[in-house]
C-alpha positions as CSV (number, residue, x, y, z in Angstrom):
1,X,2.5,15.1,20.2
2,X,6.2,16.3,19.3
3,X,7.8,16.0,15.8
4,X,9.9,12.5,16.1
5,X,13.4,12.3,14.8
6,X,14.7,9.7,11.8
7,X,16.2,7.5,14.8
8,X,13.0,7.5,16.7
9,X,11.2,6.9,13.6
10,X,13.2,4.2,12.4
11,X,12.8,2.4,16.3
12,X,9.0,2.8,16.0
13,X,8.6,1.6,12.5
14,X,11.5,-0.9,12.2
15,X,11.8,1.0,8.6
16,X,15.6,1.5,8.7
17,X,16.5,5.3,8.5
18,X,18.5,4.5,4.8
19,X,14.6,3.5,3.6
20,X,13.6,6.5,5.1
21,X,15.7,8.7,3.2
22,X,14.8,6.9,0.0
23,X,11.0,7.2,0.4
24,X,11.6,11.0,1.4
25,X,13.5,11.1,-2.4
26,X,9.9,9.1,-3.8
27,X,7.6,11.9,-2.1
28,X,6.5,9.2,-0.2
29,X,7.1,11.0,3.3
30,X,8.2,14.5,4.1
31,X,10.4,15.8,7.0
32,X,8.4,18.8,9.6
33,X,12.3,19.8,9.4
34,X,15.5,19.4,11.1
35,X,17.3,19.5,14.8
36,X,20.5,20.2,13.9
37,X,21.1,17.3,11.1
38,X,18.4,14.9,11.9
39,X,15.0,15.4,10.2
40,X,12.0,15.4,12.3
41,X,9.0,13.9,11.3
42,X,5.3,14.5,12.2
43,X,3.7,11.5,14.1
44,X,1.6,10.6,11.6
45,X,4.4,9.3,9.4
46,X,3.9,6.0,11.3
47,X,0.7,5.4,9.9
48,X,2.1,6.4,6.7
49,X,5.0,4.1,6.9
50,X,2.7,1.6,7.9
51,X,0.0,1.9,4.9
52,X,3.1,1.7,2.5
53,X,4.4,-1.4,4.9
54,X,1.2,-3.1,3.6
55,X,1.4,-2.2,-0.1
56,X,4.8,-3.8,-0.4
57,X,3.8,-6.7,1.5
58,X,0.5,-6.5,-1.5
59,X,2.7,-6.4,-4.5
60,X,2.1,-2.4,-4.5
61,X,5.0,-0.7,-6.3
62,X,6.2,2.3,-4.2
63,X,5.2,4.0,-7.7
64,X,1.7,2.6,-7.1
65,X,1.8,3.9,-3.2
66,X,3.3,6.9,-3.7
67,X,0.0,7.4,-6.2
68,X,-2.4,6.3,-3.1
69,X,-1.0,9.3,-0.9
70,X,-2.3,13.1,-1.4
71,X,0.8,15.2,-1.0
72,X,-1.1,17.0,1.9
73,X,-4.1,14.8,3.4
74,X,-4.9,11.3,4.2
75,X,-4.8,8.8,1.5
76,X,-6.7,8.4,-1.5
77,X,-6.7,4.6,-2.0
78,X,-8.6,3.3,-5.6
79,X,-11.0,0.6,-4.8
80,X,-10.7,-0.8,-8.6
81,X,-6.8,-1.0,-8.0
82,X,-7.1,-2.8,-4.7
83,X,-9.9,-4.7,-6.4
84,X,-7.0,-5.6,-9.3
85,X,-4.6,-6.3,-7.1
86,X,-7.1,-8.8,-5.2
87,X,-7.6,-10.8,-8.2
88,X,-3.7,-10.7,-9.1
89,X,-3.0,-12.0,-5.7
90,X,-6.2,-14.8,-6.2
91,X,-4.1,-15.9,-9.3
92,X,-0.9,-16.0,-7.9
93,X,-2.5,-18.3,-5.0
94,X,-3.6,-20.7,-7.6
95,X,-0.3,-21.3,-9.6
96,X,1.5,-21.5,-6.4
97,X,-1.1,-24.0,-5.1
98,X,-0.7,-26.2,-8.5
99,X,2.8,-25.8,-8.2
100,X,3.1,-26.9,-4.3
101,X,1.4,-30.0,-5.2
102,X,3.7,-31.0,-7.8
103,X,6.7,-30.6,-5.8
104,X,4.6,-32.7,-3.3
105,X,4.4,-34.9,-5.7
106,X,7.8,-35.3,-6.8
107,X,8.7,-35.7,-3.4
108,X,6.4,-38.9,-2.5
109,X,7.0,-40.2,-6.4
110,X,7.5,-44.0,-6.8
111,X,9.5,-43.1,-10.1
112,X,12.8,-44.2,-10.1
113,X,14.2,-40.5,-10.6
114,X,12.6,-37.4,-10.5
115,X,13.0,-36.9,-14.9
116,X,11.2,-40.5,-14.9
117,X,8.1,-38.9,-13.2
118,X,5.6,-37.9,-15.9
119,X,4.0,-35.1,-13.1
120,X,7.6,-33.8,-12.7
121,X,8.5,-33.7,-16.1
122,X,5.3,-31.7,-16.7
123,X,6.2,-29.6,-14.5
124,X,9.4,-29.0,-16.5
125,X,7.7,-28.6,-18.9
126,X,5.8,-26.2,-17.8
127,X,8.6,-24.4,-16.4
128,X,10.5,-24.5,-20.0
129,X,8.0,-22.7,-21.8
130,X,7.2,-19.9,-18.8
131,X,4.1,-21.5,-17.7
132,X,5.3,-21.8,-13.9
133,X,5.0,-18.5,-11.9
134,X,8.6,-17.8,-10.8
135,X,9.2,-16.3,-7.4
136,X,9.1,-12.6,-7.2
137,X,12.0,-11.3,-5.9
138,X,12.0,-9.6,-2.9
139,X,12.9,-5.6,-4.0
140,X,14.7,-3.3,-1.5
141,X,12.5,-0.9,0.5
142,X,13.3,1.7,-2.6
143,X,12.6,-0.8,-5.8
């Protein structure tokens, strides 16, 4: 199969070709070269794009990914780290469980007001001293 360029690349993966500059600046893919001033990439930066696709979508830093990859063979994933990451994610589950089913609560509440809820205001309480998981945000391809 023939090298692909950065637009075909971008098509395939739906990895826009500004991320694909980035994670070429991470060593996280390589150019085979150029055609004129697009870089060409090897097929097999699909399946790359793809394995770092599902990192992200794990929690995986691209610091963390770019440590899976062997700068020139297949990857060399850590069982103990996916193992880690597992159990992170098992925790995560479980405080966004607990807090789901406050908020269901607060929502079907007989109180008068939400702050007259004791489940709510636990819940604020909670929040108030860091005890309620906060939403990741959602880091650009790059962060």
């Amino acid at each position: 199969m023939t090298d692909l360029d950065i637009a075909e690349v971008a098509q395939r993966s739906g990895v826009p070709a500004s991320a694909l500059r980035f994670y070429e600046e991470k060593g996280l893919i390589a150019p085979t070269g150029r055609r004129g001033l697009r870089r060409q990439y090897d097929p097999g930066v699909l399946e790359r794009l793809a394995l770092i696709a599902l990192g992200r979508t794990a929690g995986f830093s691209l610091d963390e990914i770019a440590h899976m990859f062997a700068p020139d063979g297949p990857p060399r994933i850590d069982r103990s780290m996916l193992a880690d990451k597992a159990e992170e994610l098992d925790r995560r589950i479980r405080e966004l469980g607990v807090l789901r089913d406050s908020l269901r609560h607060a929502a079907a509440c007989p109180a008068p007001t939400h702050m007259e809820c004791p489940t709510f205001r636990g819940l604020l309480d909670a929040a108030a001293s860091g005890g309620v998981p906060t939403p990741r945000r959602r880091t650009p391809p790059g962060g």
